[in-house]
N, C-alpha and C positions, 0 to 999 in steps of 0.2 A: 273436803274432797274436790269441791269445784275449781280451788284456788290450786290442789295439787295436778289436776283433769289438766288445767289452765297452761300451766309453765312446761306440762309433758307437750304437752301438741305445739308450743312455741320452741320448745328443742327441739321436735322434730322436724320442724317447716322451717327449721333457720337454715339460711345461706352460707351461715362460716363452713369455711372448707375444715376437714379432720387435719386434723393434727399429724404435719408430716414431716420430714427434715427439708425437705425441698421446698415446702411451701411458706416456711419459718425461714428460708437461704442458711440453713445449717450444713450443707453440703461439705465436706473436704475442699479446697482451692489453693490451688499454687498460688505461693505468695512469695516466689524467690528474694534471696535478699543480696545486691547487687555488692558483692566484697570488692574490691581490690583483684583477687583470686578470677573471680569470674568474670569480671567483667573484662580482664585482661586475655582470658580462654577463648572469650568469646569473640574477640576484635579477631586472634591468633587464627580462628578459627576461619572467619571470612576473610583473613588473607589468603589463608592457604587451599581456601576453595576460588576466591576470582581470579588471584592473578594468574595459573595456568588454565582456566576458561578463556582470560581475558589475552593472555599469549594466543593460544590457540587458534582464537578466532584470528587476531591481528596476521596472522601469518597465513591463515587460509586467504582472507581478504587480500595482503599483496600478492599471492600467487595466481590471483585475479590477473588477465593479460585484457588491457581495457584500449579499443583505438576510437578517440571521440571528437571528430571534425564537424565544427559548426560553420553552416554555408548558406543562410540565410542572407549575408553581408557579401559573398564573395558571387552569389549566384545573381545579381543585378550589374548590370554594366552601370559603369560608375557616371556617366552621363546623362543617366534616367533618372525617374523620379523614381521611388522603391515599391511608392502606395499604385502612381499610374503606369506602372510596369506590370505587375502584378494583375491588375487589373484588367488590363488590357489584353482583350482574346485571340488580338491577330499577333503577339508577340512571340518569339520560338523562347519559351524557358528551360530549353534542356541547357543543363551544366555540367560540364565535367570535372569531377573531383579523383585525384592519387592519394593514397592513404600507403604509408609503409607501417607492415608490420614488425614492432618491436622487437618479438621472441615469440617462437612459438604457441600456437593457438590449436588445440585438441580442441576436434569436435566434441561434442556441438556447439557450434556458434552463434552466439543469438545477436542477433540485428535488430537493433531498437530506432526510436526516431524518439526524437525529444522537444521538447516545449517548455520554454521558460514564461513565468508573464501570463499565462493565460489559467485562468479562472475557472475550472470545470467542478468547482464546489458551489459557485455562486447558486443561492436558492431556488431561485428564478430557473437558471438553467437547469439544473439537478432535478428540476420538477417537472419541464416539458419534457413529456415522453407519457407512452400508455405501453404499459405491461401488459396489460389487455389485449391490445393489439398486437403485439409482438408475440404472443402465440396460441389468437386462432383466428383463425378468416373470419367467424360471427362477429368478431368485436373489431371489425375497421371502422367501423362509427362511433367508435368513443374515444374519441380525438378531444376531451373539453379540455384534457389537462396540457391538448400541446400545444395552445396559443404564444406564438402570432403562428406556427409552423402548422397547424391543423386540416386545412385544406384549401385548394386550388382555387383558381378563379373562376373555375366551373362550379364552385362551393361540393367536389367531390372530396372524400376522404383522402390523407396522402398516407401512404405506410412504406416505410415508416414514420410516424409522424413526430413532431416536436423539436426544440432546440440544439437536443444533442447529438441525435443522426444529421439534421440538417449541416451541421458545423462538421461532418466526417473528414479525417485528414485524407489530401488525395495527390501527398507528393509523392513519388516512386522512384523504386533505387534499379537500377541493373548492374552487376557486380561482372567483373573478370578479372583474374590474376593472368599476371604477364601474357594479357594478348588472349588468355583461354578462359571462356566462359564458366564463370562460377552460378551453379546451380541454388535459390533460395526458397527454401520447402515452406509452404506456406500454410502447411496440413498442420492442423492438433498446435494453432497457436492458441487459441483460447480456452477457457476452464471448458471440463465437460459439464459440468452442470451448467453451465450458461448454455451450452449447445443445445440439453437435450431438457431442460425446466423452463426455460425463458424465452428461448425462441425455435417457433413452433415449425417443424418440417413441410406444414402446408401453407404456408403465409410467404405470401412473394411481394415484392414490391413493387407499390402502384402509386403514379403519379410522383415520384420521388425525384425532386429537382428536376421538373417542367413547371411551363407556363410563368414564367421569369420569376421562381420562387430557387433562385439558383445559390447555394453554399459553400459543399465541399465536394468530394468524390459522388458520383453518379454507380446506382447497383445496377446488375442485371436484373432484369425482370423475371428470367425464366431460371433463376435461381432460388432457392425458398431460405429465409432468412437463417434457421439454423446453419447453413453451408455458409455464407457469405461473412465468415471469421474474420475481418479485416473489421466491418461493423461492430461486430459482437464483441470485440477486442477495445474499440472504441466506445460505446456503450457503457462498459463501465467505467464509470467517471471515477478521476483521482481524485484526492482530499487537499493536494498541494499542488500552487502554481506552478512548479515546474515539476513534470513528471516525463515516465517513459512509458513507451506501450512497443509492446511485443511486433517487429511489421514480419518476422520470417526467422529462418534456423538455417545456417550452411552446413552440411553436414559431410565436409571435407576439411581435415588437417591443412593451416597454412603453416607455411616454415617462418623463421625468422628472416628479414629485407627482403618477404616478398612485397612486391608492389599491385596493389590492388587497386583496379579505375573503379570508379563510379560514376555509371551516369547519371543525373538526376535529372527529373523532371517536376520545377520549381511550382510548383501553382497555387502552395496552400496560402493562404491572405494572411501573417502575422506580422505586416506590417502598416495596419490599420490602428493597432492598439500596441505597440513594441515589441511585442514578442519577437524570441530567438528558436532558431530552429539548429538541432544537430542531428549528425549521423552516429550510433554508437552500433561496436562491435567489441561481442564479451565474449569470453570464457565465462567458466562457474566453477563452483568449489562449493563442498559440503555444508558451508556458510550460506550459497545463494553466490550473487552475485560482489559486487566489490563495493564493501561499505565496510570504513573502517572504524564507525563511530560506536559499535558493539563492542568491539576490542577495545578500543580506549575507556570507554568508561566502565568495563570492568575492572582493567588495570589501576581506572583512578580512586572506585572505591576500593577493591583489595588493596592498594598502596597506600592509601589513606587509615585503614584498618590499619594495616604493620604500622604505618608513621605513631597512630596513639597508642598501640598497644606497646609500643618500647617506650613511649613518652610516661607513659602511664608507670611502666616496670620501674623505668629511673626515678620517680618519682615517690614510690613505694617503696625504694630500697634508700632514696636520698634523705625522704621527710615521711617517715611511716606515723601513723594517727593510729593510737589506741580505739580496738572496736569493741562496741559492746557485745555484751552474754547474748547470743538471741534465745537464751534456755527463761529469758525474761518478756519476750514479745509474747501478746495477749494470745494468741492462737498456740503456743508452745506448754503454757500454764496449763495445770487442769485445773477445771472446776472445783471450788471448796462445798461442801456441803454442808 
């Protein structure tokens, strides 16, 4: 009795799990077996789904109407130096630039400003800044993470504080076509959740480029960071060294060889570390903007699909190989008993 007492209360305190098909991996599982047949269906099949995605897009992208004048090189007089031109506060850097438009351009037009060369991934950078402070007035002392950009030489708080408001772009465009003022709307350029998560309606800027802690564009003070979308637009940093960012929208139809002045106002510093600067003016299309790299590489996989799937077919019909039974593969048998 002791010895049977014994082994009952050891099967009942064991750990082995019951006996189940999932716990054994007895489950049913797809185990396709890749014929000739299918694996040919299935190339067939990803052609005939990329390459009219990949059309598709390619054709949205060139009806993309893109004018993109880089004037970083043209807006120094050629007699200066680029870095002490630049630099130089008593020099007049307004530049006047003509842009002809190609073919028509359906509002809305979006006005970008571009930056080749420059680094707004770098760790370093990407770090200084306090979210904290960006949206509430209790936390303008917690500036540790925006060194060297932290505070003044009063040792007061700056806000916005850090590397990447410090660096704000602060060249400017004014626009007219033949002689007559083109209006650039500068409302609802940036995400709304950047507007209404990140930066706070009661947070103004204080101390921001005084006391020779001088960078990029200068804010109003009596404006509260959420409104001042040129910032917030800059704020979020790109991943790649050249990118664009949003500076406004025209929201006037241009026709084809209209001519459009720009005046520019040169000031921002990229030519301390070689950066290029441009002016771009887009249309859009249901794609986004013009990038034709979506379109082609669907093209090139769906075309690469068709290329094996017919290499495949001639080849099965040129040098066909005996298949076996799969009424013989281990999962097709039944169990003998």
């Amino acid at each position: 009795m002791g010895s049977e007492d014994g082994s009952y209360r050891s099967s009942k305190n064991s750990k082995k799990p019951k006996y189940s098909r999932f716990t054994q991996q007895e489950l049913p599982a797809c185990k396709p077996i890749l014929t000739p047949g299918l694996v040919i269906g299935i190339l067939i099949s990803l052609a005939i789904i990329f390459i009219p995605i990949g059309l598709l897009s390619f054709s949205a992208s060139q009806n993309v109407v893109e004018v993109v004048d880089r004037y970083d090189e043209e807006c120094v007089p050629a007699t200066s130096s680029k870095l002490g031109f630049i630099q130089d506060a008593q020099t007049n850097k307004t530049c006047i630039r003509t842009l002809i438009v190609p073919k028509k351009m359906k509002h809305p037009i979006f006005v970008y400003y571009q930056l080749d060369n420059f680094y707004q991934n770098h760790r370093r950078y990407v770090k200084s800044r306090s979210d904290h402070q960006l949206w509430s007035p209790k936390n303008e002392y917690m500036t540790k993470l925006c060194e060297p950009e932290a505070v003044d030489s009063n040792n007061e708080p700056i806000v916005p504080c850090g590397l990447v408001a410090w660096s704000l772009f602060n060249d400017t465009y004014t626009f007219s076509r033949n002689d007559n003022s083109l209006t650039v709307n500068k409302k609802n350029i940036a995400w709304t959740s950047d507007r209404t998560k990140k930066f706070g309606a009661n947070v103004y800027p204080k101390n921001f480029q005084s006391h020779g802690l001088i960078g990029g564009a200068k804010l109003n003070e009596t404006i509260p960071l959420s409104e001042q979308e040129d910032l917030i637009v800059w704020m979020r940093t790109a991943a790649l060294p050249s990118f664009r960012k949003l500076y406004g929208k025209i929201e006037t139809d241009l026709e084809a060889n209209d001519k459009i002045t720009v005046v520019i106002e040169n000031n921002y510093n990229t030519y301390a570390f070689d950066g290029r600067k441009k002016l771009v003016m887009s249309t859009v299309t249901w794609i986004g903007g013009k990038n034709d790299f979506l379109g082609r590489m669907y093209l090139t996989v769906g075309g690469a699909s068709l290329f094996f799937a017919l290499a495949f077919s001639l080849l099965y019909i040129l040098k066909p190989r005996p298949l076996g039974d799969p009424t013989y593969l281990s999962w097709n048998r039944k169990p003998t008993l």
